[in-house]
C-alpha positions as CSV (number, residue, x, y, z in Angstrom):
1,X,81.4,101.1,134.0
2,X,83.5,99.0,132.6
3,X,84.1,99.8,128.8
4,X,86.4,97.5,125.7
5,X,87.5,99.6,122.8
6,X,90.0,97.3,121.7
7,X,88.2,95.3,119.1
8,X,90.7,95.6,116.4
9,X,92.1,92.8,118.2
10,X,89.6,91.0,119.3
11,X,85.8,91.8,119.4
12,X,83.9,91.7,122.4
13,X,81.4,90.5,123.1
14,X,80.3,88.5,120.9
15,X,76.1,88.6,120.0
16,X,74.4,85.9,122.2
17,X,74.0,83.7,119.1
18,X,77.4,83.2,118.7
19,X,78.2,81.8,122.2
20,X,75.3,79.3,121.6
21,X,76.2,78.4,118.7
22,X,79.4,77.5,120.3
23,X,78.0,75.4,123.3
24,X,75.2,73.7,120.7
25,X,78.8,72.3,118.5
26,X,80.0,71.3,121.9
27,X,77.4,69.8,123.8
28,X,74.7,68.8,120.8
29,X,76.8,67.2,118.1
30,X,80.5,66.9,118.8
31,X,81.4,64.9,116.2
32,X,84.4,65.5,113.7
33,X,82.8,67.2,110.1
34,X,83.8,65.1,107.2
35,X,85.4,62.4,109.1
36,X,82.4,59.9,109.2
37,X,78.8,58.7,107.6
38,X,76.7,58.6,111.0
39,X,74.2,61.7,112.3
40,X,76.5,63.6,114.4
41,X,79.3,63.9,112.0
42,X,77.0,64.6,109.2
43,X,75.3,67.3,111.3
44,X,79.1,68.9,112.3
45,X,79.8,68.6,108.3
46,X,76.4,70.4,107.5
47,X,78.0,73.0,109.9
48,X,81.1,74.0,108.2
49,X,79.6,73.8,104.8
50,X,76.4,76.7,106.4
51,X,79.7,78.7,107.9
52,X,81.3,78.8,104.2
53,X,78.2,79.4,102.5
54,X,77.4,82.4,104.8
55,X,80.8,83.7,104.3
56,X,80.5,83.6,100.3
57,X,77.0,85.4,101.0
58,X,78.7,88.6,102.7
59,X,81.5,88.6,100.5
60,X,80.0,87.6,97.1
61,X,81.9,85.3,96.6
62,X,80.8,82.3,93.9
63,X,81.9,79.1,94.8
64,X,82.0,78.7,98.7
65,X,84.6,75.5,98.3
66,X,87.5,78.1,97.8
67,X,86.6,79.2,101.3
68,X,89.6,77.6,103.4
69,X,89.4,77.6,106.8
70,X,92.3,78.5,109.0
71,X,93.0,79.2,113.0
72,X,93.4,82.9,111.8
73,X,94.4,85.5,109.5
74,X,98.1,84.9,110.1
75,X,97.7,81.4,109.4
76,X,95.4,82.6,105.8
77,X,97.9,84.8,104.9
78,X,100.6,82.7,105.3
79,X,99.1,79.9,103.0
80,X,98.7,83.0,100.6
81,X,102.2,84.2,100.6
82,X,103.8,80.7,101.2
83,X,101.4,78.2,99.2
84,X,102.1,80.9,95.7
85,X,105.5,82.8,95.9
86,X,108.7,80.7,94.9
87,X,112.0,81.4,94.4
88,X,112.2,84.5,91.5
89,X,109.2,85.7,92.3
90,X,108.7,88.9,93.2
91,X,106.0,91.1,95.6
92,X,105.1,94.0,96.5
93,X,103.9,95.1,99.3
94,X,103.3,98.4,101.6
95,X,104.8,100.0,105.1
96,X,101.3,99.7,106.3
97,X,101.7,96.0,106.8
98,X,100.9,93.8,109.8
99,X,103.7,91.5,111.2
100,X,101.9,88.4,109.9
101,X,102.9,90.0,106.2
102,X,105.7,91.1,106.9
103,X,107.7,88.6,109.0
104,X,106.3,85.4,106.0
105,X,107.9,88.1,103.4
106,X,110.9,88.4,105.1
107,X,111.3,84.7,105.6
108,X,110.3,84.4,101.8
109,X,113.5,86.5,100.6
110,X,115.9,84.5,102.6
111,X,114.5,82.1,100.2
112,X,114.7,83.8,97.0
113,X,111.7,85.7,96.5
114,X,111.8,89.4,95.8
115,X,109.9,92.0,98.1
116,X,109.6,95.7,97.5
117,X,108.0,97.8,100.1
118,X,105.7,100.9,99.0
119,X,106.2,103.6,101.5
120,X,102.3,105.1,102.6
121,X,102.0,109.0,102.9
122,X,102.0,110.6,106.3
123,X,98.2,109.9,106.8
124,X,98.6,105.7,105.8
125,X,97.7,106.3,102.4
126,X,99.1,104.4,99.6
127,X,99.2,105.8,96.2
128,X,98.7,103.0,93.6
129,X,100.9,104.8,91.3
130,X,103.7,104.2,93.8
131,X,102.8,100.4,93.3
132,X,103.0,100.9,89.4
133,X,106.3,102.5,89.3
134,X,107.9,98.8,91.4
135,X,106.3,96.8,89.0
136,X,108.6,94.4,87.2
137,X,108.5,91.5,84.3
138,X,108.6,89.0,87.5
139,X,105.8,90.6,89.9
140,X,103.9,87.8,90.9
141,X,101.7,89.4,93.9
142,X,100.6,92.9,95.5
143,X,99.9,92.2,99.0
144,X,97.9,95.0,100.7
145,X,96.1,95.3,104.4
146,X,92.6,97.1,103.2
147,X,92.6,98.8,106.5
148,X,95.6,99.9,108.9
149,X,95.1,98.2,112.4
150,X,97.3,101.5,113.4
151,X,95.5,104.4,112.1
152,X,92.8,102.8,110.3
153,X,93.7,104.3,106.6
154,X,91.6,102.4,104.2
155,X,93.5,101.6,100.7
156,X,92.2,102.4,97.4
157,X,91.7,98.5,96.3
158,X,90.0,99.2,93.5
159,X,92.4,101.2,92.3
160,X,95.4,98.6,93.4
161,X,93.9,96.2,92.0
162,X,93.7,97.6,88.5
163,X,97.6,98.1,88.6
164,X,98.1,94.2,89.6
165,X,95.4,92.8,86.9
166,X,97.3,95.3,84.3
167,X,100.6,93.7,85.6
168,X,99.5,90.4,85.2
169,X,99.8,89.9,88.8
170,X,97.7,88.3,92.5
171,X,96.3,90.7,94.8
172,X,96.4,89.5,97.9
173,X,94.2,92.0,100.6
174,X,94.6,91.3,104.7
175,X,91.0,91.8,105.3
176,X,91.9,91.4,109.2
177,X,90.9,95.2,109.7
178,X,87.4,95.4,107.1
179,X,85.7,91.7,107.5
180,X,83.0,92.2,109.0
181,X,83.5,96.1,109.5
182,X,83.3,97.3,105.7
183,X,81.7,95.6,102.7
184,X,83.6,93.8,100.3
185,X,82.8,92.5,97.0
186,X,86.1,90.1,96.1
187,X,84.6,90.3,92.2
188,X,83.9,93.5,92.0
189,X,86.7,94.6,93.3
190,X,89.5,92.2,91.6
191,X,90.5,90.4,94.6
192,X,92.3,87.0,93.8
193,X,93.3,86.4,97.9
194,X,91.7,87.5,100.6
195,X,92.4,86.9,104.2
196,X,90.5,87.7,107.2
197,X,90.0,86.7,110.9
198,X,87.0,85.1,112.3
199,X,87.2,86.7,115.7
200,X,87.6,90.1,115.0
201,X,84.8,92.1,113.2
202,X,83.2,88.7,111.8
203,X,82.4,88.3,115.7
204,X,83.5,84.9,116.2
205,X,85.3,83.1,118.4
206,X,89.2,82.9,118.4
207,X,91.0,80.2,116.7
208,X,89.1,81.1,113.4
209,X,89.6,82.3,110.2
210,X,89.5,81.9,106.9
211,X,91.8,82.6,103.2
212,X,89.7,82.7,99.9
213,X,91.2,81.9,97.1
214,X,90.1,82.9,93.9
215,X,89.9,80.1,90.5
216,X,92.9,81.9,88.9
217,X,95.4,81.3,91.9
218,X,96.6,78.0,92.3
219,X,97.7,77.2,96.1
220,X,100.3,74.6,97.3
221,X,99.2,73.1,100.6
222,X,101.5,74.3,104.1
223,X,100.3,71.1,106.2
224,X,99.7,67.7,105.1
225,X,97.6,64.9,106.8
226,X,94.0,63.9,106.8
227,X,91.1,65.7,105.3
228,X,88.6,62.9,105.1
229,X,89.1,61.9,101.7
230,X,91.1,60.7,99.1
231,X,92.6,58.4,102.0
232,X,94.4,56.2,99.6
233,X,97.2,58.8,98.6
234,X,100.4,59.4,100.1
235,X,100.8,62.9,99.2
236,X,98.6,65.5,99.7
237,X,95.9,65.7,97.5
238,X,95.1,70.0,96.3
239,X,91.0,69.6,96.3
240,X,89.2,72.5,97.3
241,X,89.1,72.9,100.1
242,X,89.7,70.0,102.3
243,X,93.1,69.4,100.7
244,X,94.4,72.5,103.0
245,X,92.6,72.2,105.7
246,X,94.4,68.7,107.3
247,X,93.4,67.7,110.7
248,X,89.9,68.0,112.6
249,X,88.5,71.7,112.0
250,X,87.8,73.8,115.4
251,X,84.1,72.7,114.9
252,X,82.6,75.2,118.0
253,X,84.4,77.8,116.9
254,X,83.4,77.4,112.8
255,X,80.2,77.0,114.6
256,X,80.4,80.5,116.5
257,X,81.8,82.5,113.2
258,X,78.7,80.9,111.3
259,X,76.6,82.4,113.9
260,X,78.6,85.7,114.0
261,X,78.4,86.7,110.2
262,X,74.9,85.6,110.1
263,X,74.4,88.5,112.9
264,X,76.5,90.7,110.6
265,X,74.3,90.0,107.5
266,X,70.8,90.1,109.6
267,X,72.1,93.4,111.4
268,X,73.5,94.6,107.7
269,X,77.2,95.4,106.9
270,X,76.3,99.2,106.1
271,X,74.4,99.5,109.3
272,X,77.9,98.2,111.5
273,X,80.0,100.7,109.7
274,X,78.0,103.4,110.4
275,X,77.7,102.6,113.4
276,X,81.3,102.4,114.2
277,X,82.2,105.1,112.1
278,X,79.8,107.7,113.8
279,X,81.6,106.5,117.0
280,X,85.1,107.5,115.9
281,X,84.2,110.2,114.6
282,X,82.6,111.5,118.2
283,X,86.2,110.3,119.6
284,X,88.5,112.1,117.4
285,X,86.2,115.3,118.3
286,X,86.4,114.9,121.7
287,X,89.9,113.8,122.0
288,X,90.5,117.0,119.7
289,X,89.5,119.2,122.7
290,X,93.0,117.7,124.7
291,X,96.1,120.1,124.2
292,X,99.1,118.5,123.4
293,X,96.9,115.8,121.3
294,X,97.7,114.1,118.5
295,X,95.5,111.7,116.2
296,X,97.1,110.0,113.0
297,X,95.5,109.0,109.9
298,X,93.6,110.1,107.3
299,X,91.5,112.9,108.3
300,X,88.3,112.5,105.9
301,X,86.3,110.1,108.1
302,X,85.5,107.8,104.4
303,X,89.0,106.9,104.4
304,X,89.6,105.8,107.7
305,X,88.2,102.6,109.2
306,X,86.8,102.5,112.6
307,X,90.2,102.4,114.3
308,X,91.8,106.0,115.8
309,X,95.1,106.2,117.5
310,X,96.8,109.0,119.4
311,X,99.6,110.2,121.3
312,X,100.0,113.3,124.2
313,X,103.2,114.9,123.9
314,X,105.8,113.7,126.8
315,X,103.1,111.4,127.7
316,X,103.8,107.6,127.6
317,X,101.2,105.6,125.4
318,X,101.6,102.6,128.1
319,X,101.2,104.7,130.6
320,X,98.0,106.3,129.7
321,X,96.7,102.8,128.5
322,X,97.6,101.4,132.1
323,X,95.9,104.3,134.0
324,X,92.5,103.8,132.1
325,X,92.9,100.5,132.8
326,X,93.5,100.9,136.8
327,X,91.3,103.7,137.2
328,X,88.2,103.3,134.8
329,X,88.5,99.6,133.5
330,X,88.8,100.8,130.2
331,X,90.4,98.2,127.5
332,X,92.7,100.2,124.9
333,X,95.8,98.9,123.2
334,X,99.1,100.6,123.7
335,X,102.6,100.2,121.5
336,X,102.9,99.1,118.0
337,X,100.0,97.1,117.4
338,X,102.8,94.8,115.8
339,X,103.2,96.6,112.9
340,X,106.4,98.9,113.1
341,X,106.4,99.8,109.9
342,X,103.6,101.8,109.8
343,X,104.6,103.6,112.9
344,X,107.8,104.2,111.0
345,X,105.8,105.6,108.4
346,X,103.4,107.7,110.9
347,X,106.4,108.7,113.1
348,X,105.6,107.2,116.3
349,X,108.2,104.8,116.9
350,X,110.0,104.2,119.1
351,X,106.6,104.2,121.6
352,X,104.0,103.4,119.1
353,X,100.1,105.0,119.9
354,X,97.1,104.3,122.0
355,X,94.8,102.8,120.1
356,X,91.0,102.8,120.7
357,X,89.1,100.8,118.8
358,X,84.9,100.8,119.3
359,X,82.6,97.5,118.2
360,X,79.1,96.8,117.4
361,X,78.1,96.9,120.6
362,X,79.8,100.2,121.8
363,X,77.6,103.5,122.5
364,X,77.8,106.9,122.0
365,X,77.6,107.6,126.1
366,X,80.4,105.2,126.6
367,X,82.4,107.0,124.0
368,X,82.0,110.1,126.1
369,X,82.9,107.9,129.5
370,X,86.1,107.1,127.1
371,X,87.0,110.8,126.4
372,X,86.3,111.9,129.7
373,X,88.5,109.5,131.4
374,X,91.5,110.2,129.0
375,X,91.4,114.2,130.7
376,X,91.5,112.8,133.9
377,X,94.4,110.1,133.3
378,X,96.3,112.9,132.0
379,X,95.6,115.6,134.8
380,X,96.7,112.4,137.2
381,X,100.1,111.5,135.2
382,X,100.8,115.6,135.0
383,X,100.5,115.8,138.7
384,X,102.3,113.5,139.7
């Protein structure tokens, strides 16, 4: 058996429909979307406007043209954090936090902008009083990850994003964790900028993703250069969305996430999670049988997404990670999941976790294959 549970990276596999969707873009039209008047270009055009639109569907979102697509949530959130904060501004943000936060905030304050870091309870928690207390006159943004790619704490948006409309502020969520995996309603919950991945639980392929950008927040473009229109300007013109999308868009793999949340919306987002979350929880139960285990995160299942990562005392996560790998071709992630800070704040640095992290696809026999494997990796490692 060969077994992936490492789809907090990268899902896999994808449903059939998204790999021909990605061959029809290739093979069937080809053409560049928005960048000509004859069928095939039209046709790749009628594409990415279907892809947006099916994205505003699952996430109730209004207006589908403040849908901007990006290469991935690193690149979304960096237009988010970049194309808003200036010089004076200041953001908060938590010790939950993915590298692609942290490392554009960091660069940010060698610039002048102002960024306070909300320390999470042991279990990955943040509580939005702890935001409240760091506000300030100049808060401009609350950036939060919805849930941990560590430990798969879930935040209380709802509740964080009362304290940043009360402060006057953007509330930025990393979605990179939830799209696709948890539903989200970017109105109902207050959600001014909201990033997500196309390749992770949206099911696409990689070299997607998108940033949504609410009517309140107004963006300032990170690339210049063609979008199709407007040709006669030198600068770069700030229409939604083609202004920040310059260059040819990765028609196949548009194509492919298109394809991917239309599975998600046919299948039904409530359906996945439970799914998923029935799955982790059958993990963490068997994994709770292994002495010397540890699993971190929240312990009520509702406020932990389907992510679960553990350590064995004097065990190296690497090790164990490379011994499923050898012996059972089982895919699981090892280390810091490049975000330090939260292992900071879980206290698992310097070696970080193993990380499983089950998909769509996954079932309940291979999450017992999984568990059983783990026992006899460790008996091996002990032995030796």
């Amino acid at each position: 058996m060969s077994l992936y549970l490492d789809n907090a990276a990268t899902s896999y596999p994808k449903p059939e429909q998204v790999y021909q969707a990605v061959l029809h873009a290739m093979r069937e039209v080809g053409a560049s979307p928005g960048r000509g008047g004859y069928r095939r270009s039209l046709e790749a055009s009628r594409i990415v406007f279907q892809a947006r639109e099916a994205l505003a569907t699952l996430f109730s979102i209004p207006d589908s043209a403040r849908i901007i697509f990006t290469h991935n949530a690193t690149g979304a959130l960096n237009l988010a954090l970049r194309g808003v904060l200036k010089t004076g501004d200041h953001v908060i943000t938590t010790s939950m936090e993915h590298n692609s936060v942290v490392r554009p905030l960091q660069a940010l304050s060698q610039s002048g902008v102002a960024v306070t870091v909300v320390v999470a309870g042991s279990d990955g928690i943040i509580d939005p009083d702890d935001i409240r207390h760091e506000l300030r006159p100049e808060t401009r943004m609350i950036a939060v990850s919805h849930i941990s790619n560590v430990c798969g704490a879930v935040q209380p948006l709802e509740q964080i994003a009362v304290v940043a409309r009360e402060a006057g502020a953007l509330f930025l969520v990393d979605a990179a964790q939830s799209a696709g995996y948890r539903s989200i309603d970017v109105g109902c919950i207050g959600i001014d900028l909201l990033a997500a991945p196309g390749h992770k639980g949206l099911l696409g392929p990689s070299g997607t993703g998108f940033l949504y950008a609410a009517p309140n927040v107004t963006l300032t473009p990170l690339m210049q250069g063609g979008t199709g229109s407007h040709s006669t300007l030198d600068t770069q013109p700030l229409t939604m969305p083609e202004g920040f999308e310059a260059g040819t868009l990765n028609l196949p793999g548009i194509a492919g996430l298109k394809a991917g949340v239309d599975f998600i919306l046919e299948r039904g987002i409530d359906a996945i999670s439970r799914h998923e979350q029935a799955l982790t929880q059958q993990a963490e139960a068997l994994l709770n049988e292994i002495p010397e285990l540890t699993i971190y995160g929240p312990r009520d299942p509702s406020q932990r997404g389907a992510v679960l990562s553990f350590t064995v005392a004097g065990i190296d996560p690497s090790i164990l990670a490379a011994g499923l790998d050898h012996d059972f071709d089982i895919a699981v992630r090892a280390g810091l999941h490049c975000s330090p800070q939260a292992h900071r704040t879980l206290g698992t640095l310097p070696g970080g976790t193993v990380r499983i992290s089950p998909g769509w696809s996954t079932t309940c026999e291979e999450i017992a294959f999984f568990s059983d494997a783990v026992v006899q990796c460790l008996a091996k490692i002990t032995s030796a």
